[in-house]
VEXVO-922846 format. One record per residue: residue number from 1; residue in one letter; x, y, z of N, C-alpha, C, O, CB in turn. Coordinates in nm, 4 decimals, m for minus. Each point is the difference from the previous one (the first is absolute). Glycine has a CB too. Layout:
// residues N
+-----+---+----------+----------+----------+----------+----------+----------+----------+----------+----------+----------+----------+----------+----------+----------+----------+
!   k ! r !      n.x !      n.y !      n.z !     ca.x !     ca.y !     ca.z !      c.x !      c.y !      c.z !      o.x !      o.y !      o.z !     cb.x !     cb.y !     cb.z !
+-----+---+----------+----------+----------+----------+----------+----------+----------+----------+----------+----------+----------+----------+----------+----------+----------+
! NUM ! a !        X !        Y !        Z !        X !        Y !        Z !        X !        Y !        Z !        X !        Y !        Z !        X !        Y !        Z !
...
+-----+---+----------+----------+----------+----------+----------+----------+----------+----------+----------+----------+----------+----------+----------+----------+----------+
This chain:
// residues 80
+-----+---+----------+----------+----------+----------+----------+----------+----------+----------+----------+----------+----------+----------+----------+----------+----------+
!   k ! r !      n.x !      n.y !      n.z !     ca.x !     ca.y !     ca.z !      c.x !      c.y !      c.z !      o.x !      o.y !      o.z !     cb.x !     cb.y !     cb.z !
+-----+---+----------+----------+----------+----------+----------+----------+----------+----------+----------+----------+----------+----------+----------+----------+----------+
!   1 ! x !   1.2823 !   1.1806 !  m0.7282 !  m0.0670 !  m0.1224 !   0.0394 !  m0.0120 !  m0.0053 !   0.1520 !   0.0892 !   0.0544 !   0.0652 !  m0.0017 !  m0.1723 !  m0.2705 !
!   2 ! x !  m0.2009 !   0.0507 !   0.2761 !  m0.0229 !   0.0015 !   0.1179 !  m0.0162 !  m0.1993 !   0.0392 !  m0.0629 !  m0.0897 !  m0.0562 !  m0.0623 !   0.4035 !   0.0361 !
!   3 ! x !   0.2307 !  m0.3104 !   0.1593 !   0.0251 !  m0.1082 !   0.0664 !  m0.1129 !  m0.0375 !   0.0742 !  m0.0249 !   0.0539 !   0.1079 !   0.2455 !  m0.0031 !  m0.1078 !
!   4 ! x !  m0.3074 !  m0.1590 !  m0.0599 !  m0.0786 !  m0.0535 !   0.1240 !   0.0542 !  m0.1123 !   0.0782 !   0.0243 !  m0.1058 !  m0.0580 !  m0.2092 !   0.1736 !  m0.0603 !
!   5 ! x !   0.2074 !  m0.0539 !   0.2519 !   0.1154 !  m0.1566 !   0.0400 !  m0.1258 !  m0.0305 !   0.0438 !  m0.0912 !   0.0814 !   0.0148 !   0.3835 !  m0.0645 !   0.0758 !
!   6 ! x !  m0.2988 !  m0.1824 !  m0.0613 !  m0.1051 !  m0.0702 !   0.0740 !   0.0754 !  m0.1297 !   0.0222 !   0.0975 !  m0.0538 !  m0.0524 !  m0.3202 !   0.1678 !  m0.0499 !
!   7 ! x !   0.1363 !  m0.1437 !   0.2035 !   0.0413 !  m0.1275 !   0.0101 !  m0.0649 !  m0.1176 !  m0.0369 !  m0.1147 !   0.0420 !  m0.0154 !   0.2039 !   0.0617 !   0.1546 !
!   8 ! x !  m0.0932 !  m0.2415 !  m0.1674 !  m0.0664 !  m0.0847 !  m0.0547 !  m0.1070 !  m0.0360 !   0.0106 !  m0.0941 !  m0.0069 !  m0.0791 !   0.2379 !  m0.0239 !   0.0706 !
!   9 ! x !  m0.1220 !  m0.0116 !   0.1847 !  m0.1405 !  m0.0317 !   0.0535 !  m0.0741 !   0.1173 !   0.0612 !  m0.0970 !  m0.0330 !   0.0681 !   0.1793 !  m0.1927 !  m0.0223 !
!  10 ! x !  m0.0534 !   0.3774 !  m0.0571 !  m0.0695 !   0.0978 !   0.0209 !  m0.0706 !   0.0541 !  m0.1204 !  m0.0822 !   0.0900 !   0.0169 !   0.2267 !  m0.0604 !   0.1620 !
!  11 ! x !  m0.1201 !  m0.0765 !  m0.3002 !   0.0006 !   0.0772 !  m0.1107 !  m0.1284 !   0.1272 !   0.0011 !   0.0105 !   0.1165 !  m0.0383 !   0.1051 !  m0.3514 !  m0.0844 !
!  12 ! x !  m0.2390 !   0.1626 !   0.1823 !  m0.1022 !   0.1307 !   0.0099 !   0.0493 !   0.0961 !   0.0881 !   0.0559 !   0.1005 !  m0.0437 !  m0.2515 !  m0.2297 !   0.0084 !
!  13 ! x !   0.1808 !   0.1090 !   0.1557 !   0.0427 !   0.1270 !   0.1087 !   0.1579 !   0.0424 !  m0.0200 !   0.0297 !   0.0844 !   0.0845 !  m0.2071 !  m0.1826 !   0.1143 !
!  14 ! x !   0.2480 !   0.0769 !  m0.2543 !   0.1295 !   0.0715 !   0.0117 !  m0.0411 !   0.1073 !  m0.1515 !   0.0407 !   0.1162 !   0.0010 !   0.1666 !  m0.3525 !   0.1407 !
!  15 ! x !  m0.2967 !   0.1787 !  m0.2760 !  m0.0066 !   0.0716 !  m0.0695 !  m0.1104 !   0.1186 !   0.0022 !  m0.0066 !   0.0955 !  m0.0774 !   0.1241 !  m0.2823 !  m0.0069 !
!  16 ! x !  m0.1776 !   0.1647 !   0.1615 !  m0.1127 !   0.1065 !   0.0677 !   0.0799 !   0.0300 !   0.0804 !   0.0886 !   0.0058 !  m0.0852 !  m0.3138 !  m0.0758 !   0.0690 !
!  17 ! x !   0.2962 !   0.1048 !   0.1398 !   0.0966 !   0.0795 !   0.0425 !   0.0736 !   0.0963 !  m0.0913 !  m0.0057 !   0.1230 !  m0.0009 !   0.0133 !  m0.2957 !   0.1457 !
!  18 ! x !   0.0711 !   0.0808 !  m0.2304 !   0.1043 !   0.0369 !  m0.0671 !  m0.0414 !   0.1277 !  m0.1163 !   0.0619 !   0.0989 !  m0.0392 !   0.0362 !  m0.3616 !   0.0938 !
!  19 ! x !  m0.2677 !   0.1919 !  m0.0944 !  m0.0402 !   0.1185 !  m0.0745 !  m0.0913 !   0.1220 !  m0.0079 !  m0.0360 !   0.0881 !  m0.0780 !   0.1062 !  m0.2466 !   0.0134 !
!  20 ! x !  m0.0931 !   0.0998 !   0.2305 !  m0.1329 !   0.1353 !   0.0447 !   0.0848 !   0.1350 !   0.0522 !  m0.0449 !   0.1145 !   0.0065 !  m0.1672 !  m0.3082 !   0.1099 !
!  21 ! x !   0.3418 !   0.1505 !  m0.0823 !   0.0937 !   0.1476 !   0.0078 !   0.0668 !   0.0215 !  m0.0857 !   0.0977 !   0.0542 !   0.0517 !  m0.0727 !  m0.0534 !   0.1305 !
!  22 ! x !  m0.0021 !  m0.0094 !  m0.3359 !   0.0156 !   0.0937 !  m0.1100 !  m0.1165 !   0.0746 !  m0.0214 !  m0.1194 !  m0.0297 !   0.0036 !   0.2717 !  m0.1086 !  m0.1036 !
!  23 ! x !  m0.0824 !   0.2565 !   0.0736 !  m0.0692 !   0.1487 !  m0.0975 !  m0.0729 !  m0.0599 !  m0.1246 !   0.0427 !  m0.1017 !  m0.0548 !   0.1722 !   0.2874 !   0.1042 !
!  24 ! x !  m0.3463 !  m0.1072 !  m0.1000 !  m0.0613 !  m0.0306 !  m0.1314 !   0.1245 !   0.0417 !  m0.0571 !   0.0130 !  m0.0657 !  m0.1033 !  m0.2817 !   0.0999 !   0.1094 !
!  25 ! x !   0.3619 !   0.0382 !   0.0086 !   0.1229 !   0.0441 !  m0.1268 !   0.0982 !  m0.1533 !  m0.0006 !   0.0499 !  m0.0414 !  m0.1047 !  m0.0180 !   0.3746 !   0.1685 !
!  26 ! x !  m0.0151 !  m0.4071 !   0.0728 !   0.0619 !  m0.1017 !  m0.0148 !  m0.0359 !  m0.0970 !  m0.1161 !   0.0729 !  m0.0666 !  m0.0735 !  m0.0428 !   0.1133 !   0.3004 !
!  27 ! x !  m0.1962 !  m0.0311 !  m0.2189 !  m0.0927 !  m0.1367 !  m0.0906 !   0.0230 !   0.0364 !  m0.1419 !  m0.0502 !  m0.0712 !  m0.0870 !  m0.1701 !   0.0263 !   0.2556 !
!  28 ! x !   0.2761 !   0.1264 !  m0.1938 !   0.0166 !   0.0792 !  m0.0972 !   0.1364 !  m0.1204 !  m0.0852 !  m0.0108 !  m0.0743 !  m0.0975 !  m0.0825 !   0.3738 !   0.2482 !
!  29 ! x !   0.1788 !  m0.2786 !  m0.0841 !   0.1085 !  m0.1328 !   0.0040 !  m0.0177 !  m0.1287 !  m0.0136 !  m0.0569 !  m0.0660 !   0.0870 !   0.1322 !   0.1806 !   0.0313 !
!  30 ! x !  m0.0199 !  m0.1763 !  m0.2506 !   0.0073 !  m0.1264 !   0.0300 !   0.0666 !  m0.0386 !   0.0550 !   0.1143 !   0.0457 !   0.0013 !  m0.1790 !  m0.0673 !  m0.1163 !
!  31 ! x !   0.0190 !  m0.1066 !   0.2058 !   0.0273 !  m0.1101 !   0.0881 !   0.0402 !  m0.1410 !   0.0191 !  m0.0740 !  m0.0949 !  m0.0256 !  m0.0328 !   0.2320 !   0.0430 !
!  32 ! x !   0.2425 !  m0.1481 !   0.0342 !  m0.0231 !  m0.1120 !   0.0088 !   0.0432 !  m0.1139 !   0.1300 !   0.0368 !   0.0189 !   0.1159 !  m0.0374 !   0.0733 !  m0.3547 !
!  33 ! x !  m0.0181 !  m0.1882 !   0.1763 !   0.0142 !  m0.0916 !   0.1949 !   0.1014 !  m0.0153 !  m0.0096 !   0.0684 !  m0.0040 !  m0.1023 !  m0.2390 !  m0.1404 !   0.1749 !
!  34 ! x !   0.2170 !   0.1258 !   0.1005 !   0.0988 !  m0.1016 !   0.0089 !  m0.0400 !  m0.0614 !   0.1495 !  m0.0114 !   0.0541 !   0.1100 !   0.2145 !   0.0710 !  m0.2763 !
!  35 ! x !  m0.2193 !  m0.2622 !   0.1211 !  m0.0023 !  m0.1273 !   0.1683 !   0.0773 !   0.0528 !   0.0551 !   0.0995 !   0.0414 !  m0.0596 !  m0.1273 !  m0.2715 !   0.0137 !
!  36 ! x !   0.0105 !   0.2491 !   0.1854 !   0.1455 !  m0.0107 !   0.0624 !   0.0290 !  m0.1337 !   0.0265 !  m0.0790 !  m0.0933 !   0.0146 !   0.0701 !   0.3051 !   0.0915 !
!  37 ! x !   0.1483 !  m0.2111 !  m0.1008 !   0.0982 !  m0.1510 !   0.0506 !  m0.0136 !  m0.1019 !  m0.1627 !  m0.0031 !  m0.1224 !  m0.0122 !  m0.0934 !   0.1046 !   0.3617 !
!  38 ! x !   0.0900 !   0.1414 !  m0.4714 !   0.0173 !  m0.0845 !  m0.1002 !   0.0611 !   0.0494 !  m0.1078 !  m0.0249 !   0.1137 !  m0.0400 !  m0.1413 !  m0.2129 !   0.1140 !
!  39 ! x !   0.2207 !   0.0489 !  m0.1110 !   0.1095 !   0.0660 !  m0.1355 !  m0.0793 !  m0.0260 !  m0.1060 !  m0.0483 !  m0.1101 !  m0.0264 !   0.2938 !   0.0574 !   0.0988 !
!  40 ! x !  m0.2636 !   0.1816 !  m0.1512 !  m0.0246 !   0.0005 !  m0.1091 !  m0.0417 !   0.1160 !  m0.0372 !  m0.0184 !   0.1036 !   0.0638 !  m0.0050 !  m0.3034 !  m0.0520 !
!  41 ! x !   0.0092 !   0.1720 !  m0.1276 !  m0.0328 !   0.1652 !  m0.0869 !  m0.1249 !   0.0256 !  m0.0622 !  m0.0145 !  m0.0893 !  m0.0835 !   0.2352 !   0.0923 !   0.0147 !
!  42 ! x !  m0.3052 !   0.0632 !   0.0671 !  m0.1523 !   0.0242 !  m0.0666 !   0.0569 !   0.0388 !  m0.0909 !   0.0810 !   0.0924 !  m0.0069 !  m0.2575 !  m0.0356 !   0.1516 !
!  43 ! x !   0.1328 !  m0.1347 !  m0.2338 !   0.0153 !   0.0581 !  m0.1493 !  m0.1293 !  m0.0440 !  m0.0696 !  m0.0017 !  m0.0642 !  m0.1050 !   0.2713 !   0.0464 !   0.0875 !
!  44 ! x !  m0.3857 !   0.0613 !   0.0906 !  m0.1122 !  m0.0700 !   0.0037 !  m0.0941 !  m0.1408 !   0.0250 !  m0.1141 !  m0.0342 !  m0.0312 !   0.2025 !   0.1970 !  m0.0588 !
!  45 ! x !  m0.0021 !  m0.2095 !   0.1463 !  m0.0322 !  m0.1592 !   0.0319 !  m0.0631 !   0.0190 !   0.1607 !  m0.0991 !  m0.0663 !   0.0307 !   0.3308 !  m0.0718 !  m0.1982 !
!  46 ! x !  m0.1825 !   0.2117 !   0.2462 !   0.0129 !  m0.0174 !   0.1414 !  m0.1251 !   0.0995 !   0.0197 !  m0.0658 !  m0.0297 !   0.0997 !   0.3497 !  m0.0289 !  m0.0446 !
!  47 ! x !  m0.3353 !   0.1771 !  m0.1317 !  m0.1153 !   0.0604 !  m0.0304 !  m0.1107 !  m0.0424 !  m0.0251 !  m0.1084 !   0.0078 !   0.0579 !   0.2298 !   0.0890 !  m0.1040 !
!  48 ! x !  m0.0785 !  m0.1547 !  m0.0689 !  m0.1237 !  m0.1334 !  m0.0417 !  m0.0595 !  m0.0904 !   0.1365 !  m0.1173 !  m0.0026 !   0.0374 !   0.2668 !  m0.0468 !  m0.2903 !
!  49 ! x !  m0.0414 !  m0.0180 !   0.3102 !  m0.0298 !  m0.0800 !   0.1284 !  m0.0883 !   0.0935 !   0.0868 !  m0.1087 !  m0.0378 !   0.0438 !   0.3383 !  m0.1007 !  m0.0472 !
!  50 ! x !  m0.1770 !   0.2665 !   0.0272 !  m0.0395 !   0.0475 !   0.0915 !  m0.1186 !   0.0684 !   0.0084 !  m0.0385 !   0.0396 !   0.1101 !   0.2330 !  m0.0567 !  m0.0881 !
!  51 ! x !  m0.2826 !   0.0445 !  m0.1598 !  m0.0976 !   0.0214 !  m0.0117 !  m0.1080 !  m0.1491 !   0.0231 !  m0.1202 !   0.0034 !   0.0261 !   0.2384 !   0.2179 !  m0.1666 !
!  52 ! x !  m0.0495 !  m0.3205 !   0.1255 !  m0.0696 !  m0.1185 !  m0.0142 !  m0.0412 !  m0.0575 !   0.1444 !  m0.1053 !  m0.0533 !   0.0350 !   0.2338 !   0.0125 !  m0.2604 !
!  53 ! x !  m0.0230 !   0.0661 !   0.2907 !  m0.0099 !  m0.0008 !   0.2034 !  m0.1004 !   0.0533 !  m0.0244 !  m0.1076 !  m0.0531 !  m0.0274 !   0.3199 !   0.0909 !   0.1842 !
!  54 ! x !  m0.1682 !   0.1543 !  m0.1438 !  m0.1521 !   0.0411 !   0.0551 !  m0.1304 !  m0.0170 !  m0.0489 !  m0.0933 !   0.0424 !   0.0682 !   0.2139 !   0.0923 !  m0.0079 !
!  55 ! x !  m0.1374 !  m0.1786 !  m0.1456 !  m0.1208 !  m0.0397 !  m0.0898 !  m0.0769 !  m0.0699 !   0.1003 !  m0.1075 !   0.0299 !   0.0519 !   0.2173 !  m0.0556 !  m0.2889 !
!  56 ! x !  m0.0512 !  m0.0503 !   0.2501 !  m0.0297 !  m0.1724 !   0.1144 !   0.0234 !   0.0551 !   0.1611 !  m0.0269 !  m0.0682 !   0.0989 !   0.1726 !  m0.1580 !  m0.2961 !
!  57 ! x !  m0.1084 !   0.3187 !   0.1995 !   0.0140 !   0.0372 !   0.1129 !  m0.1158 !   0.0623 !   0.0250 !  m0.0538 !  m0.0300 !   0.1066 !   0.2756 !   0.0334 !  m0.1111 !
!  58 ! x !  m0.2804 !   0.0828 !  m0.0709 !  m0.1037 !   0.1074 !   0.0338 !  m0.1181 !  m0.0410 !   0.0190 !  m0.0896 !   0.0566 !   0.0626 !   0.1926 !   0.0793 !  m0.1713 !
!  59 ! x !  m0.1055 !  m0.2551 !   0.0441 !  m0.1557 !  m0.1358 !   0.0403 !   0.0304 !  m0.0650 !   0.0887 !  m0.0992 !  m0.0636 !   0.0357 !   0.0189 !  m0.0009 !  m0.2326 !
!  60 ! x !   0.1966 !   0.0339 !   0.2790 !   0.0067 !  m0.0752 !   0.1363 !  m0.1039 !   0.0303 !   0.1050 !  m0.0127 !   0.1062 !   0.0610 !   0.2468 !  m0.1091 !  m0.1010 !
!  61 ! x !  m0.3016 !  m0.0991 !   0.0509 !  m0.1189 !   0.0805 !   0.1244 !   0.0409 !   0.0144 !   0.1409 !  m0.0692 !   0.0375 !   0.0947 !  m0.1171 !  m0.1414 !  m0.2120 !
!  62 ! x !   0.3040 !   0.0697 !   0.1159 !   0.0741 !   0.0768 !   0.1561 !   0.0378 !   0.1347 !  m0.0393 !   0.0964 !   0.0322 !   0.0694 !   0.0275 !  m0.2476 !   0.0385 !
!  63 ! x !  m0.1585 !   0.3153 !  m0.1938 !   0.0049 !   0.0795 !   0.0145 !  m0.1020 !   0.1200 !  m0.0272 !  m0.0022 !   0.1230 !   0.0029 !   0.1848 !  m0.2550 !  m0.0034 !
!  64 ! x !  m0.2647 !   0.0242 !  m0.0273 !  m0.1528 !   0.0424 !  m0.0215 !  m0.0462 !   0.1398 !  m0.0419 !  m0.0806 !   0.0782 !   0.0504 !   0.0577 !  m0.2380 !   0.1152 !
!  65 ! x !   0.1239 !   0.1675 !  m0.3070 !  m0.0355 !   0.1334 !  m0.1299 !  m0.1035 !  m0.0185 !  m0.0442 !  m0.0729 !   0.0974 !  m0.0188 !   0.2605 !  m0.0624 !  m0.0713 !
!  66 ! x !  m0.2328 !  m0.1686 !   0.0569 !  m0.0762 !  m0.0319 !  m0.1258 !  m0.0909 !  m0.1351 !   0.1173 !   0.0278 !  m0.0286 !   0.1165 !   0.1899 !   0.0999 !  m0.4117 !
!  67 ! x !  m0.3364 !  m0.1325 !   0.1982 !  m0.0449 !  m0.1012 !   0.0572 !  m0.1206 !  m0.0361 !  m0.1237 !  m0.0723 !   0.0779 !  m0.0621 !   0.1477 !  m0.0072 !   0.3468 !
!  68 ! x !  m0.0661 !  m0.1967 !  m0.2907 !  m0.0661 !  m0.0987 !  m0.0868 !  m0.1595 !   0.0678 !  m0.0260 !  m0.0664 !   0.0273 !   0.1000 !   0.2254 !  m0.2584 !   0.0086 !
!  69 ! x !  m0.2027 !   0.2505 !  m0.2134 !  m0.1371 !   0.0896 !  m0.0657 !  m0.1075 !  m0.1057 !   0.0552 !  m0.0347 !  m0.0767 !  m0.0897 !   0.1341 !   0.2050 !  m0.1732 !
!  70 ! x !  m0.1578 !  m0.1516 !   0.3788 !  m0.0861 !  m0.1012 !   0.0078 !  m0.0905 !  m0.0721 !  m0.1053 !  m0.0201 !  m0.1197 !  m0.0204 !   0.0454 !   0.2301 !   0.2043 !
!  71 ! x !  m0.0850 !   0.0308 !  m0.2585 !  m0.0942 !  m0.0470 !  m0.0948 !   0.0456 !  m0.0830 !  m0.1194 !  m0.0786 !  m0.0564 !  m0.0761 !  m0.0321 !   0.2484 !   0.1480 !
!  72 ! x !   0.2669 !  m0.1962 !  m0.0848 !   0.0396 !  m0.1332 !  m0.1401 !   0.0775 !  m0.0749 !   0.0791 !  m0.0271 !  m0.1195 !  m0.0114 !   0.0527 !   0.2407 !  m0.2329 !
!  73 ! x !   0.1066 !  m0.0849 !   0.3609 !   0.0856 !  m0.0710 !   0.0388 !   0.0851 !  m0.0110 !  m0.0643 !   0.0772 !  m0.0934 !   0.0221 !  m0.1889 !   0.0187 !   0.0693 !
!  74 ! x !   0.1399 !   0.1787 !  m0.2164 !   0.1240 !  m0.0039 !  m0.0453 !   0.0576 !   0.1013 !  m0.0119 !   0.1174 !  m0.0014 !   0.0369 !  m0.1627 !  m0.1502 !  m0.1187 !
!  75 ! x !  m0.0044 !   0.2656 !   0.0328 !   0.0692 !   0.1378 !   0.0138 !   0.0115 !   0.0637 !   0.1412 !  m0.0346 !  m0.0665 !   0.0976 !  m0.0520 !   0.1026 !  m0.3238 !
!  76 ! x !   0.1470 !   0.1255 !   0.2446 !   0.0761 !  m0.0335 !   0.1361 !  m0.0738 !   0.1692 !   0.0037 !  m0.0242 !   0.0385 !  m0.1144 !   0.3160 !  m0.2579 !   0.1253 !
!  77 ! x !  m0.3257 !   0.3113 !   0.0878 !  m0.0149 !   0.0893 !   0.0135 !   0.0802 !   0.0413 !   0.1153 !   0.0565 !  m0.0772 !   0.0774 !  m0.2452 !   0.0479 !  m0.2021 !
!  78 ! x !   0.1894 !   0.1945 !   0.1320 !   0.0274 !   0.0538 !   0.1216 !  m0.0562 !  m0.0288 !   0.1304 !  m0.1106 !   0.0487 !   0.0233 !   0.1514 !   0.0868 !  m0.1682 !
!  79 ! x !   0.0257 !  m0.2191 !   0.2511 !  m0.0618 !   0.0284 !   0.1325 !  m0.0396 !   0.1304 !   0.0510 !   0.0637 !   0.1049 !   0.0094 !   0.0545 !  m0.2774 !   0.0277 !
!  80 ! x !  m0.2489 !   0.1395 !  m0.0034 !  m0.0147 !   0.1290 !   0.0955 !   0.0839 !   0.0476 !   0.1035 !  m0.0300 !   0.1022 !   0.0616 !  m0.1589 !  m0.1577 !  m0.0997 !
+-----+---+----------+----------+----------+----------+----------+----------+----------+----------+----------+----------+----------+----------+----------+----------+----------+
């Protein structure tokens, strides 16, 4: 199993750090989180969360991945 630590209010950039320097053999491994400065154990709960951050994270337009499809205003495409 492979440790992703992050921190709360970093959750995107510490997990893009954390996971752009593992090996494709690392990805290979399951994964799991741990917050730092928080006790507890993934036993899939803290995974769940943490897919759910970045979800919401990856449409934040301060970080401008994605941006609103002009032509409906609801779906989201790749920024150029």
């Amino acid at each position: 199993d492979l440790a992703v630590h992050v921190r709360r209010n970093n959750v995107f950039e510490d997990s893009y750090r954390e996971l752009s320097r593992r090996s494709p053999e690392d990805w290979k491994h399951r994964f799991y989180i741990v917050f730092d400065g928080e006790e507890g154990q993934d036993a899939g709960g803290l995974l769940r969360e943490w897919y759910s951050v970045i979800a919401r994270s990856m449409f934040d337009p301060n970080y401008a991945l994605f941006m609103i499809n002009p032509g409906d205003r609801v779906t989201y495409m790749p920024n150029p």
